[in-house]
C-alpha positions, -999 to 999 in steps of 0.1 A, spaced: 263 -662 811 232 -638 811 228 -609 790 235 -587 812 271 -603 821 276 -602 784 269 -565 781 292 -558 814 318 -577 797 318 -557 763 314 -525 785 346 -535 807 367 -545 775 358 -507 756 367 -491 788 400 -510 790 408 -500 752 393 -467 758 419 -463 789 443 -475 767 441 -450 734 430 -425 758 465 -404 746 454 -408 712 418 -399 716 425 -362 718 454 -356 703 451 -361 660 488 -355 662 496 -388 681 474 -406 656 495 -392 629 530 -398 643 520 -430 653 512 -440 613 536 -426 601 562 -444 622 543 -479 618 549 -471 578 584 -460 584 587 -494 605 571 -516 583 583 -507 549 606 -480 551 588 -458 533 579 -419 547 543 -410 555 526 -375 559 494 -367 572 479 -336 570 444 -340 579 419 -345 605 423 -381 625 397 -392 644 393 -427 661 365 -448 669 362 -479 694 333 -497 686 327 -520 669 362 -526 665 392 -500 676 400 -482 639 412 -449 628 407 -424 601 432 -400 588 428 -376 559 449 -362 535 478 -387 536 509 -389 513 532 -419 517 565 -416 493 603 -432 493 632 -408 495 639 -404 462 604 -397 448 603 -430 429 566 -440 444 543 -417 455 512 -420 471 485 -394 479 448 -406 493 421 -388 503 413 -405 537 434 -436 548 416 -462 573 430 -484 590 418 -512 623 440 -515 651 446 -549 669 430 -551 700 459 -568 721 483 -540 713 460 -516 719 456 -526 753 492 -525 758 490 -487 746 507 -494 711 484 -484 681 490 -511 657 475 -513 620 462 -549 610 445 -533 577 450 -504 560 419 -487 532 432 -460 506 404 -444 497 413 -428 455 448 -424 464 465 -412 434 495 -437 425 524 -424 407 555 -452 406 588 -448 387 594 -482 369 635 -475 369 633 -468 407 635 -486 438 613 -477 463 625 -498 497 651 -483 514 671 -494 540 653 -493 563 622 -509 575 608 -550 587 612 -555 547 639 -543 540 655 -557 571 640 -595 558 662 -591 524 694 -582 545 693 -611 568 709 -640 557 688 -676 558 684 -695 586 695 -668 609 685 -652 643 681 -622 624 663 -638 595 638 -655 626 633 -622 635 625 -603 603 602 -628 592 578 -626 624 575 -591 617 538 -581 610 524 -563 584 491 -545 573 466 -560 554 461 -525 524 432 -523 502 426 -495 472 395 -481 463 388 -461 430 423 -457 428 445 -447 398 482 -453 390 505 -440 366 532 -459 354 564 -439 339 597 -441 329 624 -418 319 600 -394 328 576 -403 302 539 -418 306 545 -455 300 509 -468 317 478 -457 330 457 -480 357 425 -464 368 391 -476 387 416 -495 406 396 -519 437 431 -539 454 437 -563 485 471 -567 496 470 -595 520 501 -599 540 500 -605 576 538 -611 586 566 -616 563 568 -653 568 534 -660 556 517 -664 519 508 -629 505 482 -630 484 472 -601 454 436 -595 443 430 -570 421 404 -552 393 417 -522 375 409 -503 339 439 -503 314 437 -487 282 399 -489 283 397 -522 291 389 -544 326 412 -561 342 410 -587 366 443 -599 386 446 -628 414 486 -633 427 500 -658 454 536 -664 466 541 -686 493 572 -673 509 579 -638 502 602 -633 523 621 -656 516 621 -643 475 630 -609 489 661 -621 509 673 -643 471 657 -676 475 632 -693 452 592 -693 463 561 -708 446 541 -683 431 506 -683 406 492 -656 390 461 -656 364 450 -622 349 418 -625 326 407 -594 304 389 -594 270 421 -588 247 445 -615 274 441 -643 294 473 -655 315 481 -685 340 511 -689 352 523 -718 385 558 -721 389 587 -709 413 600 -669 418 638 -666 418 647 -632 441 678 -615 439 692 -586 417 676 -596 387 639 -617 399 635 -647 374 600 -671 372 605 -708 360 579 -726 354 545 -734 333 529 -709 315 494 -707 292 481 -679 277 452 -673 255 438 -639 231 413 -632 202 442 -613 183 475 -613 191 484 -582 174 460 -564 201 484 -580 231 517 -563 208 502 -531 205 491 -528 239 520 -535 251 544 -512 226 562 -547 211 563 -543 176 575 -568 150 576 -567 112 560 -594 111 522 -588 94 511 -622 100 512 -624 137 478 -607 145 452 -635 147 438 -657 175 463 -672 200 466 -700 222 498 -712 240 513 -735 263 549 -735 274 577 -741 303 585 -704 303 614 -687 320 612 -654 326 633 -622 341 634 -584 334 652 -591 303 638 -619 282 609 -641 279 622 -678 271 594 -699 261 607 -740 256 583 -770 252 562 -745 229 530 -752 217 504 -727 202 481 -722 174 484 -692 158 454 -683 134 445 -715 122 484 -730 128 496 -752 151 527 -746 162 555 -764 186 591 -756 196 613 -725 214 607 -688 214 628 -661 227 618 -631 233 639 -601 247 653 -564 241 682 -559 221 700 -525 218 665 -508 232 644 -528 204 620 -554 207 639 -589 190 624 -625 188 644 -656 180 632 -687 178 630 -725 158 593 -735 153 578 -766 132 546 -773 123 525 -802 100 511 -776 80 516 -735 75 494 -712 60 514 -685 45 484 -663 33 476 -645 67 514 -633 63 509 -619 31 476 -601 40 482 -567 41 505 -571 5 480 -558 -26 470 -582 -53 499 -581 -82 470 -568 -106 447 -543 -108 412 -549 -117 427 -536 -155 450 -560 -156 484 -541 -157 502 -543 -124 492 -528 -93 495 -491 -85 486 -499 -48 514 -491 -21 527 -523 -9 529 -523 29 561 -509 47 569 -524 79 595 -504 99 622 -529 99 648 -507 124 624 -512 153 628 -548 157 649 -578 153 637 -612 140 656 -642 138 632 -673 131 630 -701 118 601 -726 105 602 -760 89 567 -772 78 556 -807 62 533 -792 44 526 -750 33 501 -732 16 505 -698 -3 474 -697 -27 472 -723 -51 508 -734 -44 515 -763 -23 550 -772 -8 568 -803 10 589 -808 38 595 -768 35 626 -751 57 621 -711 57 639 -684 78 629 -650 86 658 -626 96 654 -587 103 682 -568 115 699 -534 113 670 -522 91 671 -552 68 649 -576 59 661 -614 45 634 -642 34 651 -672 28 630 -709 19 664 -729 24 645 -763 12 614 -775 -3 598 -795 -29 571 -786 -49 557 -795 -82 576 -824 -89 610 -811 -80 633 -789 -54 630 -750 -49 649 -728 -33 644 -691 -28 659 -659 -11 644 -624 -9 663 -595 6 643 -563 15 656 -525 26 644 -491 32 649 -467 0 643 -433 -10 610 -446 -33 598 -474 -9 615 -502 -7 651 -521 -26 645 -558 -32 666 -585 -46 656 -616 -51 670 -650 -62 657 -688 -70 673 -722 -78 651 -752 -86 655 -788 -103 635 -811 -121 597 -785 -111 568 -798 -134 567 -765 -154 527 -772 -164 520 -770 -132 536 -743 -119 526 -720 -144 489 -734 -137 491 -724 -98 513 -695 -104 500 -679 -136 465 -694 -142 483 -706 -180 487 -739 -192 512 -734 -226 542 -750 -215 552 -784 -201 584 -799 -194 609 -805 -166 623 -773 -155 661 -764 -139 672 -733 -139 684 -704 -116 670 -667 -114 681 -633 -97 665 -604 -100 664 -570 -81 640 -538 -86 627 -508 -64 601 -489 -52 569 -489 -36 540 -504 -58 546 -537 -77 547 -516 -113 576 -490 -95 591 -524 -90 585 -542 -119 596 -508 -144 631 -512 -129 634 -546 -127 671 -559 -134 685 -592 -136 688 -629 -152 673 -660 -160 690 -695 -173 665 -723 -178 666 -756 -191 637 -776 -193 634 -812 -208 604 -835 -226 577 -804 -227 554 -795 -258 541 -758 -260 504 -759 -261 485 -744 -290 505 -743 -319 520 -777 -340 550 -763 -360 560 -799 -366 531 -808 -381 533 -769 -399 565 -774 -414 558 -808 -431 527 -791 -444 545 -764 -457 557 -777 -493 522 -788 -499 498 -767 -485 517 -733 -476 487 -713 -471 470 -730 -453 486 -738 -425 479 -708 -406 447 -721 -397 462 -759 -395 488 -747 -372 469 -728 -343 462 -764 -330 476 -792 -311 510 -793 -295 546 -787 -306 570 -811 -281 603 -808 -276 633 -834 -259 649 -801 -248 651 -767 -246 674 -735 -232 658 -697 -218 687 -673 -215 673 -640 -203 692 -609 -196 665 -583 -180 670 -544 -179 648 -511 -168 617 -535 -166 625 -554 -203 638 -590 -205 657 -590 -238 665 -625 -252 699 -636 -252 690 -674 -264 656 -693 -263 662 -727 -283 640 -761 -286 648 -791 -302 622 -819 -305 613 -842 -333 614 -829 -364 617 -796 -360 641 -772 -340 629 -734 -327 648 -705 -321 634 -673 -308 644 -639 -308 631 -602 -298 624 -589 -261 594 -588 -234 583 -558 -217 579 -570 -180 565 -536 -168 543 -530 -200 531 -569 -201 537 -570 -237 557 -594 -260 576 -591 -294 591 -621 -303 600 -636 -334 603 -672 -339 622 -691 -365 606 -732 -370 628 -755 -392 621 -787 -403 649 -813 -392 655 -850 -400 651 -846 -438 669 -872 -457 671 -860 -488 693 -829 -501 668 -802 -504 669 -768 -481 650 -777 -448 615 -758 -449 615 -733 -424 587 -708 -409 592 -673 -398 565 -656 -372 559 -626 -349 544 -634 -316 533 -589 -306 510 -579 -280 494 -589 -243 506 -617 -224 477 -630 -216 464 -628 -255 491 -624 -280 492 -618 -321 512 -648 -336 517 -633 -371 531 -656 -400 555 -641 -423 530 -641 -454 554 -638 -483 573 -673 -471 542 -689 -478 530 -675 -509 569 -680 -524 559 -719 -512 525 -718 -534 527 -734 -567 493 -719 -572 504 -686 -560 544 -681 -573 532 -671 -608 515 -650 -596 539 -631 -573 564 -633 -600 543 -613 -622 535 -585 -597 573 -592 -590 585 -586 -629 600 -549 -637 579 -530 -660 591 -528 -698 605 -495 -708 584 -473 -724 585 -472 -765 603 -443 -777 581 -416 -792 586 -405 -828 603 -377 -833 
């Protein structure tokens, strides 16, 4: 074929269209109507158009309509663009029927109702999720073809209740969707909340999703704060649900809950996330099962839950890991101290604990706090009705078993916390070494502890601390003081065992701590040690809040086998914690001097009377 046949065919064909949209080609209104009732047709939805509509035949037979609003009968979605184009198909048109293959909105404003729904009755789509399966009717619905629709620099507005819940902008969108029996595939590039967005969607058989059936579907979204992948099967029906694998991947997962209004009292769940899971998901809840994600530098495995609860974000969930670092949980909480030593003034954090609920729980073979190091550790986290409870239900640490509960709630002066401990046979030395930075007790340590204070620095807290300790420890020594060695010394060299005292260790087979603790002061109820050759008791009270001790101590010398009173030493331990006073009773030991007793008898002896005066 020549040229010149080519062009005579081309030429015949336009005419033929030409002929055939000749009742459109001067009249806009036809155009128009003729939209609008392919819209109605299609998707049930009602389309205005206002504007000019013009139509061109070459290249390709395609119309251009301005000022168009497309909407739902209830107002739930509502579209308004500038200047809708649109191609026809070229076998229809010859038939006199103008029929859209692809629609362009050019900025069309988007403004969709999330609690709406925006099909009606009627329409090819609508008609597809009446029809049963594996009808004539289905058949019929699912040949019905649709319009390709692609956005340009549009911008959506997400709401709900009336209220601004989203904004998408700089929106560039393809819809491709030829007939309701084949794959429609999504691509799509928007800007939310200042950051790209980049979204590719498949399902397979949509139509028959719509009508209640299952459908493959994948969907990947990649932006800078989230990266999702997701390749499973789409449930339809009243409620849509996806089963199936999920991955997801961000530089800080506290971004992802912010962005998306989830919040959780849960300080620790901000860093870098990585996850893999068989996910289910539906309007309601996210159920993530085969779980495994690192979290910061954990790794984590088990089941999540994540759902709404009484209009509140609430996360349930059993997770176990080889080893958890506690720290990144405990970030935002100010040091205990001050750089002067006393106890912080800083304003410990206050996490809203009515917006969310928290049910989870972690078992660890190892965790971290610090400088403290725990086995085979069970903890729960629970938050509900405005409540806070920290439980470690099982672990072992420093030689023995610990276990601990914190309870947390809102108060007029920051926050009201109680907390208790239990623990058995705990290497005392080296707790207070990890805990305390102090080395002057040893022993094996079983006790119990409750205490419960308020307010919203750790010295508000620590000024109204109430409570009680009982302690019994076993086969220890105190560190920097011999009083066995003291007491035998006593008889012989009385004074100077001050300076022969402030040395070695005193070690004891047993001892008991009875504390009763009030308005920030631990007053001592009983403190007794028994160990060879000597026996302690100790007296006086401890300022918690203040940091200060006074304490007196009473030594005695036991195992004597003779008849004569026991020697026995009398001290004051005053001042810092960190640097007390240990005071000797002075008058003991110069009563003890041989050297010395004269001499206090003399300044001792009463004074003669005076001789009478003559008269």
């Amino acid at each position: 074929m020549n040229t010149k046949v080519k062009w005579l065919a081309v030429s015949v064909s336009a005419l033929g269209v030409l002929a055939a949209l000749a009742p459109w080609t001067f009249s806009g209104a036809a155009m128009r109507n003729e939209l609008t009732l392919q819209v109605r047709e299609t998707t049930g939805l009602i389309a205005q158009a206002n504007g000019r509509a013009t139509l061109a035949i070459l290249p390709r037979p395609r119309i251009k309509i301005e000022d168009v609003t497309i909407q739902d009968s209830e107002g739930k979605l509502l579209i308004k663009s500038g200047t809708v184009r649109g191609n026809l198909r070229i076998l229809p048109a010859f038939a006199g029927r103008m029929e859209v293959s692809s629609l362009s909105l050019a900025a069309p404003n988007i403004d969709i109702d999330l609690d709406g729904k925006p099909l009606s009755s009627e329409g090819a789509i609508a008609r597809a999720i009446e029809a049963r399966s594996e009808t004539r009717e289905a058949t019929t619905a699912d040949t019905a073809r649709l319009a390709s629709v692609s956005i340009t620099n549009g911008t959506a507005r997400l709401t709900r209740g009336g209220q601004l819940v989203d904004l998408l902008e700089n929106i560039e969108a393809t819809l491709d969707w030829r007939s309701l029996n084949q794959p429609a595939g999504l691509r799509a590039t928007f800007i939310w909340a200042n950051e790209p967005v980049d979204v590719t969607a498949w399902l397979a058989q949509p139509a028959q999703a719509l009508r209640g059936a299952s459908s493959p579907i994948s969907l990947r979204m990649d932006s800078p704060s989230l990266n999702l992948l997701a390749n499973g099967i789409l449930s339809g029906g009243q409620i849509p649900t996806y089963a199936g694998k999920f991955s997801a991947s961000a530089p800080s997962l506290g971004v992802v809950l912010d962005r998306n209004g989830i919040y959780l009292p849960l300080p620790g769940l901000r860093g870098p996330l990585s996850l893999s899971a068989d996910a289910r998901v539906s309007q309601r809840s996210i159920q993530l099962s085969d779980l495994q994600f690192k979290l910061d530098e954990t790794t984590y495995e088990g089941a999540v839950i994540l759902s709404s609860h009484r209009g509140r974000p609430a996360l349930m969930g059993t997770l176990a890991t080889k080893l958890l670092q506690i720290d990144p949980f405990l970030a935002e909480v100010p040091a205990p101290r001050g750089s002067d030593g006393r106890w912080s003034g800083a304003t410990l954090p206050r996490p809203d604990l009515a917006r969310a609920d928290v049910d989870l729980r972690v078992s660890a073979n190892r965790a971290h706090i610090g400088r403290i190091q725990a086995r085979d550790a069970g903890f729960s986290i629970l938050v509900a009705s405005g409540k806070a409870e920290m439980v470690i239900a099982e672990s072992t640490a420093f030689g023995g078993s610990i276990k601990a509960r914190l309870n947390a709630e809102p108060s007029g002066t920051g926050f009201a916390l109680r907390a208790t401990a239990a623990f058995t046979g705990v290497d005392s030395a080296a707790l207070l070494n990890d805990v305390f930075r102090s080395q002057r007790f040893s022993g094996s340590a079983t006790g119990e502890m409750a205490f419960a204070g308020e307010g919203a620095t750790f010295a508000q807290v620590l000024s109204s601390l109430r409570g009680a300790a009982k302690i019994d420890l076993a086969n220890g020594d105190v560190t920097g003081i011999d009083l066995e060695q003291a007491l035998r010394r006593l008889e012989k060299r009385p004074l100077s065992i001050a300076s022969d005292m402030r040395s070695g260790r005193t070690a004891f087979s047993e001892a008991h701590v009875d504390l009763e603790i009030a308005s920030g002061v631990a007053k001592v109820q009983s403190i007794e040690a028994r160990g060879t050759g000597v026996d302690i008791s100790v007296t006086g009270s401890a300022s918690v809040a203040r940091r200060l001790l006074d304490l007196t101590i009473k030594a005695r010398q036991t195992g004597r086998e003779d008849n004569q009173p026991a020697p026995q030493l009398n001290m004051d331990l005053k001042g810092n914690w960190d640097d007390p006073n240990l005071i000797i009773d002075a008058q003991s030991l110069i009563r003890r001097s041989e050297a010395a007793a004269p001499l206090l008898r003399s300044l001792n002896a009463p004074k003669p009377e005076a001789a009478a005066e003559p008269k």
